[in-house]
C-alpha positions, 0 to 999 in steps of 0.5 A: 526548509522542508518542501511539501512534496517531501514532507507527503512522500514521507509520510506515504513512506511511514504510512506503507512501513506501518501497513507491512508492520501491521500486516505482520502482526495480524496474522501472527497473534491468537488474541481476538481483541488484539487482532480486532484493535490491529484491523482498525489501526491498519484500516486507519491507517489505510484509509490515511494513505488513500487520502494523501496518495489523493492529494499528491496525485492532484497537486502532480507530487505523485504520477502513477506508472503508465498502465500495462499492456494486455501483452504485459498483463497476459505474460504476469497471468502465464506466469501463475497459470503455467503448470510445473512438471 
């Protein structure tokens, strides 16, 4: 028997797979409507991912990494900001 937990980080799972799928696609069609139609489906879609991520977060499915450090957080900003000579 499948447990729940699984079956919520499978979903997540396809949930996330179909959010790159349509973040390819989007920008990829010249078709107004059908970039207009792709934007709802991966609003949807988000907004389904949200409220399952809620759900595994209350029922400690899912425990987020820690927070980063401001030394952490300023070392990624570096990263970016850093000038190429």
């Amino acid at each position: 028997m499948i447990e729940e937990k699984t079956m919520v980080a499978d979903t997540l799972t396809g949930i996330n797979g179909e959010l790159i799928r349509f973040g390819e696609m989007i920008p990829q069609t010249e078709n107004q409507e059908l970039k207009t139609t792709l934007k709802q489906f991966r609003n949807a879609c988000e907004q389904s991912q949200e409220e399952l991520y809620q759900i595994a977060r209350e029922k400690a499915y899912y425990v987020p990494a820690s927070k980063a450090t401001q030394e952490e957080i300023d070392h990624v900003k570096s990263l970016f900001t850093q000038k190429t000579n």
